[in-house]
C-alpha positions as CSV (number, residue, x, y, z in Angstrom):
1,X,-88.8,-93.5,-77.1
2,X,-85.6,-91.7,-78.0
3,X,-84.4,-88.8,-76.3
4,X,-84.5,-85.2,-78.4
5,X,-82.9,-82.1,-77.6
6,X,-83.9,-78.6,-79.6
7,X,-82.8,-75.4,-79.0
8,X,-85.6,-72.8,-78.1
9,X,-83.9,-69.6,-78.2
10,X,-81.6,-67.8,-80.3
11,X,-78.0,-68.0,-78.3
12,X,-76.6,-64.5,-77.3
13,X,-73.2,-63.4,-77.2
14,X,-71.5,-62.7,-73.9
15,X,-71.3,-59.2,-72.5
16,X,-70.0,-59.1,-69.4
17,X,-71.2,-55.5,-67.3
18,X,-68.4,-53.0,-67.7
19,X,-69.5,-50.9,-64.9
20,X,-68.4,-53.7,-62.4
21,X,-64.8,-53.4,-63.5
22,X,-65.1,-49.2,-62.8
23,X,-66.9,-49.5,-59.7
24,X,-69.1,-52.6,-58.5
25,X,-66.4,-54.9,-58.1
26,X,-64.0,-55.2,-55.1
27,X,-60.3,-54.9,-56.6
28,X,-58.8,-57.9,-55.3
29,X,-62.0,-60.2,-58.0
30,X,-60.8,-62.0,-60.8
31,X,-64.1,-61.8,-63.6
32,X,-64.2,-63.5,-66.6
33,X,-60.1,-64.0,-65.9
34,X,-59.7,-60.5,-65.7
35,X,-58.0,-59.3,-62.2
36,X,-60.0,-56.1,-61.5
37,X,-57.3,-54.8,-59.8
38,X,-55.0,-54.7,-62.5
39,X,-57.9,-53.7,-65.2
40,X,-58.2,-50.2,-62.9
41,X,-54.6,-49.8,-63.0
42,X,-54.5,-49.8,-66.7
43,X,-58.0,-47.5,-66.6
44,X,-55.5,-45.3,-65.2
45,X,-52.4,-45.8,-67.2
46,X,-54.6,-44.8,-70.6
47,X,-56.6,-41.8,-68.2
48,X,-52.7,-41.0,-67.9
49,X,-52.2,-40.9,-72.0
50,X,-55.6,-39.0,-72.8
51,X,-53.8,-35.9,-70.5
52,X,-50.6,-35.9,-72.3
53,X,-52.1,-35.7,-75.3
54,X,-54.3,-33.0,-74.4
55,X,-52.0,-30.6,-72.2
56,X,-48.6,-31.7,-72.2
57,X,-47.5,-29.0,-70.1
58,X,-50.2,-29.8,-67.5
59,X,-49.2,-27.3,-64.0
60,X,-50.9,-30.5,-62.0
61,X,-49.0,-30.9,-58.8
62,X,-50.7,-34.2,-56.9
63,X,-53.2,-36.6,-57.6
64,X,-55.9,-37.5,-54.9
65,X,-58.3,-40.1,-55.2
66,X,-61.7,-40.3,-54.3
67,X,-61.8,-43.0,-51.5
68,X,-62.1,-46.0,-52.1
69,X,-62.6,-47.6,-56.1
70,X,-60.6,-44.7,-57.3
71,X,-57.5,-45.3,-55.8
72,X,-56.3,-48.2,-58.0
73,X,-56.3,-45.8,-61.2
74,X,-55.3,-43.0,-59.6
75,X,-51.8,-44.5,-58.3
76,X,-51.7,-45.9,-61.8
77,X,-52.4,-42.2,-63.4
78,X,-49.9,-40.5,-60.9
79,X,-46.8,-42.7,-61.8
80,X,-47.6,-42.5,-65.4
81,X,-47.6,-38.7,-65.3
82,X,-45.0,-39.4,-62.7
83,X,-47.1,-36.8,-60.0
84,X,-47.1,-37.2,-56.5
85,X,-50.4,-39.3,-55.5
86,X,-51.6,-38.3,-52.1
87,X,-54.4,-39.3,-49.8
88,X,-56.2,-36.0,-49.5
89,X,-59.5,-37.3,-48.3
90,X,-60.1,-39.3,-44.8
91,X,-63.4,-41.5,-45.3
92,X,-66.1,-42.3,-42.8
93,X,-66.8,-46.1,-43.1
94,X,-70.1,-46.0,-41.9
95,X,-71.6,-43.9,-44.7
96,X,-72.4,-46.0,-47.3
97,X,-72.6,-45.4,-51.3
98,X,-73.9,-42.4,-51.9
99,X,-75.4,-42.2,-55.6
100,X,-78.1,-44.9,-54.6
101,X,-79.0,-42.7,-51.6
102,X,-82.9,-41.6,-52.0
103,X,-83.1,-38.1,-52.3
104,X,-80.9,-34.7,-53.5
105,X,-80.7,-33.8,-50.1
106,X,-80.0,-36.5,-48.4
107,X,-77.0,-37.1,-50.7
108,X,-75.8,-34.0,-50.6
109,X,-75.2,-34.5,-46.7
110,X,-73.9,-38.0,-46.7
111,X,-71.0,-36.5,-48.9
112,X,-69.9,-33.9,-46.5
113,X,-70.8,-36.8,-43.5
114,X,-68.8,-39.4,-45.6
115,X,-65.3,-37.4,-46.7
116,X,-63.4,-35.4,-44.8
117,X,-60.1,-32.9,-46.6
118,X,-57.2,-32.9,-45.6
119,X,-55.9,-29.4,-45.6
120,X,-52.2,-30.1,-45.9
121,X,-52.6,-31.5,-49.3
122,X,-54.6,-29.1,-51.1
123,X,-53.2,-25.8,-49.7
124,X,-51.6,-23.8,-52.8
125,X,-51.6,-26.8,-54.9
126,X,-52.9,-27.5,-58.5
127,X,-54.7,-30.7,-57.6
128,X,-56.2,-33.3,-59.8
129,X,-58.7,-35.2,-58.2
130,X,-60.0,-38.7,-59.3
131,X,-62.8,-40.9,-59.2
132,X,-63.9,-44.1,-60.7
133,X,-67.0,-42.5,-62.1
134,X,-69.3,-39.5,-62.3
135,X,-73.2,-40.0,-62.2
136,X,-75.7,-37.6,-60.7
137,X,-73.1,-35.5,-60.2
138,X,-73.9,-34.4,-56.4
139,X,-70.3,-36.1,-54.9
140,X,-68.5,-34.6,-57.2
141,X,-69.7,-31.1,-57.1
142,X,-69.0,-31.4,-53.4
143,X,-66.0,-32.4,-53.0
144,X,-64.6,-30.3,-55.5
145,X,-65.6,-27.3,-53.0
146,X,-63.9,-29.0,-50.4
147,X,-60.9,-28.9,-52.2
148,X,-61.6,-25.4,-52.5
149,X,-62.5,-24.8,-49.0
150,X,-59.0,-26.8,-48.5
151,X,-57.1,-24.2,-50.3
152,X,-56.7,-25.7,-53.2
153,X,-55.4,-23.4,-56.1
154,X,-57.0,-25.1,-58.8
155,X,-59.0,-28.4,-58.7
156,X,-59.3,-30.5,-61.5
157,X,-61.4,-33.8,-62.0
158,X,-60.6,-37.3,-63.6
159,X,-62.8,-39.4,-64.6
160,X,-61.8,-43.4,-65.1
161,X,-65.5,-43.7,-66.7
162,X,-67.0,-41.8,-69.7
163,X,-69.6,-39.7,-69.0
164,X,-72.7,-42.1,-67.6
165,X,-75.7,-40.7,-70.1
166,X,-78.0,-43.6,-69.6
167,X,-79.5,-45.5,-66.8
168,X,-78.3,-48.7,-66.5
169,X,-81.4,-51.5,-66.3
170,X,-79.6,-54.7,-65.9
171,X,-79.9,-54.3,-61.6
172,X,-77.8,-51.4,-60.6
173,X,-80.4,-48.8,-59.0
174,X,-79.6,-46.0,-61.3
175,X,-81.3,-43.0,-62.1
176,X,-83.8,-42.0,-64.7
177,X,-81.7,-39.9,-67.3
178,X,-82.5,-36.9,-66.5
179,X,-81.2,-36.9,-63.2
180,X,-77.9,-38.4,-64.8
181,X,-75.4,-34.7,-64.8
182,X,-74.0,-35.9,-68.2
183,X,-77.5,-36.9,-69.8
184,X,-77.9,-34.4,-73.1
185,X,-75.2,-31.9,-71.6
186,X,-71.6,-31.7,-73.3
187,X,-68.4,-32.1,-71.1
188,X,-67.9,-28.6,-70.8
189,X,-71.6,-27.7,-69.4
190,X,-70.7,-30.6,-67.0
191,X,-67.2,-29.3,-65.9
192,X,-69.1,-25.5,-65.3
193,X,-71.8,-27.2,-63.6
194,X,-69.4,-29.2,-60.9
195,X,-67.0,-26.4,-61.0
196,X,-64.2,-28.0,-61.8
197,X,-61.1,-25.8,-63.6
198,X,-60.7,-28.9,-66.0
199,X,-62.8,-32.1,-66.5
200,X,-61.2,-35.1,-68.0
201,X,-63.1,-38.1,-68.9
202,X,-61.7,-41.3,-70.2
203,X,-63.1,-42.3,-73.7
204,X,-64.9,-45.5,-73.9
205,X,-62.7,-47.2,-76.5
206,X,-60.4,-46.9,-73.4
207,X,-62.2,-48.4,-70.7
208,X,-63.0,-51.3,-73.0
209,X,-59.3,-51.9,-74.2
210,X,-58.2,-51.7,-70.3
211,X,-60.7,-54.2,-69.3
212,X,-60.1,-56.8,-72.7
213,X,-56.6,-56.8,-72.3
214,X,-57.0,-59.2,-69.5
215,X,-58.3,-61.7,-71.4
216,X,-58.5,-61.4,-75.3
217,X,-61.9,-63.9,-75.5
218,X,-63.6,-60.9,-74.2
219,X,-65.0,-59.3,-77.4
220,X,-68.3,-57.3,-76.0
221,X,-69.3,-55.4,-72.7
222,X,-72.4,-54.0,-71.7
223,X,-71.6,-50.3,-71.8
224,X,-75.1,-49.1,-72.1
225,X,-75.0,-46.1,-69.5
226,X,-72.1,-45.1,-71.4
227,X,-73.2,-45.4,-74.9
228,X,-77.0,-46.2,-74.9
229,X,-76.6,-49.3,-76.3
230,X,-78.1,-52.3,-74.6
231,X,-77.8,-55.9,-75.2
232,X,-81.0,-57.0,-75.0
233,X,-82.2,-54.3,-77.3
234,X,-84.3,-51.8,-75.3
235,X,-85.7,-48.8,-76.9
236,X,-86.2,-45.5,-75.7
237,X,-89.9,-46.8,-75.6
238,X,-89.3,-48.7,-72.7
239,X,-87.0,-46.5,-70.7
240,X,-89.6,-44.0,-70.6
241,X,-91.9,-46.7,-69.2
């Protein structure tokens, strides 16, 4: 007999998760020949840009991260604004990841169990913290009061991510929409609802640009928590399932 070969299904493009370059990912992975490490620098770099453009002037006085992801594009956000970065927040290793926690109230403690302020860098200051990402919402909300509680002056918040509106259904355990802080809520209801004096989020043709740039192949991500588009075309229908 002779030997046949047929192709059975339709071949998809490649799109690489997005969301392991923000967060999932340790910093010192190369994916898809992109160094993670230097794709959150530049996820800093353009976070940098988006607050020149939109208060020149800014009053902000030091950077903080939110241990650990965030520090990568908060060093890279601090030197492009050229702000003093700081290490504001001491972090108990043997907490884990709080979003994926079961429970409101079991989060909400494992924040105050997992970060600790440190009062010399918030006192008086005009403080901009940052994190890689913003989901339910609970860390941040917390640790914006303990920059308060601190002494901060005013705190504002950076995200690296836009805002994450969708659940993401590709194996990261991540809420149903409506526990999402962002789902059908504008950035200002979010940044009243954290309490933050200013929210910044970075837009999502930003994100992608910082991540391609590492390696111009890359054409498509999966960004569906960010923009509700998903790959393998899932409908509302089946979220709500």
């Amino acid at each position: 007999g002779e030997l046949s070969a047929q192709l059975c299904a339709t071949p998809g493009s490649h799109a690489p998760c997005i969301f392991e370059y923000v967060y999932l990912a340790r910093p010192d992975s190369m994916m898809e020949d992109v160094s993670v490490y230097k794709a959150r620098l530049r996820m800093g770099e353009r976070l940098a840009d988006k607050i020149r453009r939109l208060r020149p002037d800014h009053d902000i006085e030091a950077v903080i991260p939110i241990p650990d992801t965030a520090r990568t594009a908060a060093l890279a956000l601090a030197q492009a604004l050229d702000v003093k970065y700081r290490e504001g927040f001491v972090k108990n290793r043997y907490v884990g990841r709080t979003f994926i926690m079961p429970g409101q109230s079991e989060r909400m403690k494992s924040v105050r169990r997992k970060l600790n302020a440190i009062e010399l860098e918030f006192r008086n200051k005009v403080v901009l913290l940052v994190d890689d990402s913003i989901v339910r919402g609970t860390t941040s909300k917390q640790i914006i009061q303990m920059a308060r509680e601190a002494g901060a002056r005013k705190v504002y918040f950076a995200s690296a991510a836009p805002p994450v509106r969708y659940p993401n259904v590709y194996g990261i355990d991540m809420p149903a929409p409506t526990e999402l802080v962002a789902h059908n809520r504008s950035e200002t209801e979010i940044e009243a609802l954290l309490g933050a004096d200013w929210l910044i989020y970075q837009d999502l043709s930003d994100l992608i640009a910082a991540v391609a740039e590492g390696n111009d192949s890359l054409t498509r991500f999966d960004t569906s928590c960010f923009s509700g588009e998903y790959v393998t075309g899932i409908d509302d229908g089946y979220l709500g399932d």
